[in-house]
N, C-alpha and C positions, 0 to 999 in steps of 0.2 A: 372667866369661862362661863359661871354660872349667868352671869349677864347676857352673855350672846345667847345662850343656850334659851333664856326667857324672851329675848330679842326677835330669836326664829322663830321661838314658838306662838307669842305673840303675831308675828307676823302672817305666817301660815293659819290664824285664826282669823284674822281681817281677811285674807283672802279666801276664805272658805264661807265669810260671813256674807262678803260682795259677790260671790258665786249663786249663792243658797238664795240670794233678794235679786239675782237681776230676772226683769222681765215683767209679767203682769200675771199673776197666780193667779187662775181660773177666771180669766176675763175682768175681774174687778180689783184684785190684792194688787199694788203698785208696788215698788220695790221703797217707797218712805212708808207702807201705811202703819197705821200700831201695831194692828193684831197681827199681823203678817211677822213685822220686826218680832213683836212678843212672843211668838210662835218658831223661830229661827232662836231667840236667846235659851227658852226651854231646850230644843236641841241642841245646842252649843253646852249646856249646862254640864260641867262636869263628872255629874253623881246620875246624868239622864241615863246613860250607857250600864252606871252600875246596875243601876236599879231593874233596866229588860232584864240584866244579865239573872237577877235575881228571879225577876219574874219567867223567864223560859226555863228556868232551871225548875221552878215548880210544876210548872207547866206541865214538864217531861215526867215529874214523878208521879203528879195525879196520871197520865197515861197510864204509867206505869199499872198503875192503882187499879185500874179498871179490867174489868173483863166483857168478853161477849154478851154474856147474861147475868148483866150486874145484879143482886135483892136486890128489892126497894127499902135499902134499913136505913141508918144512921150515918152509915160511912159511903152510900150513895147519895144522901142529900150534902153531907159535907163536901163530896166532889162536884157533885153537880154545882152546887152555888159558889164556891173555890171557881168553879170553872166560867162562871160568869162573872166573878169579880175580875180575875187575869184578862178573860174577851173584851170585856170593859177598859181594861187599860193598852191593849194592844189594837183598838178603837180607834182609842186619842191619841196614841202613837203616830196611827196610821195618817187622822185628818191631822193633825199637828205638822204630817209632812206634806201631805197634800197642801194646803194652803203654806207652806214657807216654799217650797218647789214648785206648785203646782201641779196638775194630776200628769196631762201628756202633753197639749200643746204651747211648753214654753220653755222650750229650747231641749237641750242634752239634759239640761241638770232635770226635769218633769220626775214626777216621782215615777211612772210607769215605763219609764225609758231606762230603768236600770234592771237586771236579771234578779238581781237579790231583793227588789224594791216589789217584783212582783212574784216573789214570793212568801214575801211579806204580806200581799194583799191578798192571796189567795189561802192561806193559813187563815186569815182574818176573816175572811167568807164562808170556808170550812167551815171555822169553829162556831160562829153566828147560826150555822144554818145545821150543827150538829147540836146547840142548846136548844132549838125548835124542835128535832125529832125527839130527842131527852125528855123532852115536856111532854110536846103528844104522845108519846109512845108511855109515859110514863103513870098509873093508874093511880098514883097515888095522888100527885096534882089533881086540881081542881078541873076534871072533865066538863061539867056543865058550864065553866067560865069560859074552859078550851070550846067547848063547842056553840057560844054565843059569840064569839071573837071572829071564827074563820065561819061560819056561817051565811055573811056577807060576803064571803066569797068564793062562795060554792064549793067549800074544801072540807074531808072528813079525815079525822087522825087519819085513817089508813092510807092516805094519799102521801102521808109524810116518811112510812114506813118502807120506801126504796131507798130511804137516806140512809139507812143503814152501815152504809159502804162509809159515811164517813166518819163513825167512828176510827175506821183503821186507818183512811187519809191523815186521822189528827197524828199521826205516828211520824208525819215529817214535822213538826215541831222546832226537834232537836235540830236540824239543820238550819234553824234563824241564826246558832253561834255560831255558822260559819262565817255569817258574813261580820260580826265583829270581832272576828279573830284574824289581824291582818296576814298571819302565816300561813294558815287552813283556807283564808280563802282565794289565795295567790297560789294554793296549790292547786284546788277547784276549778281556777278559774283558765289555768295553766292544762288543764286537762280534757278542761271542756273546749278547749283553744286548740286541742289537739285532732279529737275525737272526727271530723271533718276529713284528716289527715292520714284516718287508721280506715277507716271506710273508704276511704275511694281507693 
């Protein structure tokens, strides 16, 4: 029993592997290249799935953590840079799937062809683009650096300060475990399969 049971599951892994590689990821990744393949085995990796699980769950408590009008003390530089170590890895999450799927055009499997995949990328641009107002908005950072940077680009903190709103954006977070919770998201996904159905 334990046999077959390694058998299927074996099996359904080769087929999700030849899934994840067919086609040509972003016009140059071929379904033999290395980093492509190397980038599918990371995802395949066992302990890949623990470790979001790990990282969304902090994720949610730093939210948690924060407020409107955060001081600028000790326990806002710990979340702020907390919060760019997690961006940083839900980054590489993100290209790690991009290049094994490819972004849209190739095929069903594309990373942006799936609902959860783009909410994934749009959490990811949130959050990149809520550590830019953090910074400018933030007096404590090195303003004369911030303002030798965006200067080139005819930008002043205060052009960053409508960002605001995404501080509370980051508040969908918690809904990346839905999608690797095969129960939660079959409920989701069951509902949102409905919703067409209640409306008309």
């Amino acid at each position: 029993t334990n046999h077959r049971k390694r058998s299927r599951k074996n099996s359904r892994a080769k087929k999700k592997r030849r899934a994840m590689s067919r086609g040509t990821s972003l016009g140059i990744f071929k379904s033999n290249s290395k980093l492509r393949q190397r980038c599918v085995d990371i995802l395949m990796h066992r302990y890949f799935d623990r470790v979001l699980h790990v990282m969304i769950l902090f994720s949610c408590i730093l939210c948690a953590m924060m407020t409107p009008e955060q001081p600028r003390d000790s326990v806002y530089h710990f979340i702020w840079y907390a919060d760019l170590i997690l961006t940083c890895g839900f980054v590489t999450e993100c290209l790690l799937k991009i290049i094994a799927l490819g972004f849209y055009n190739n095929g069903r499997q594309s990373y942006l062809r799936s609902g959860w995949n783009k909410l994934d990328f749009f959490v990811v641009i949130v959050s990149i683009l809520s550590l830019i107002y953090d910074r400018t908005s933030n007096p404590a950072m090195n303003e004369r650096r911030l303002a030798s940077d965006i200067n080139g680009l005819n930008l002043s903190a205060d052009s960053f300060r409508q960002l605001k709103v995404l501080r509370g954006i980051r508040a969908v977070r918690p809904l990346r475990m839905i999608k690797r919770s095969p129960g939660l998201k079959r409920v989701i996904d069951s509902l949102v399969r409905t919703v067409p159905g209640v409306v008309n």
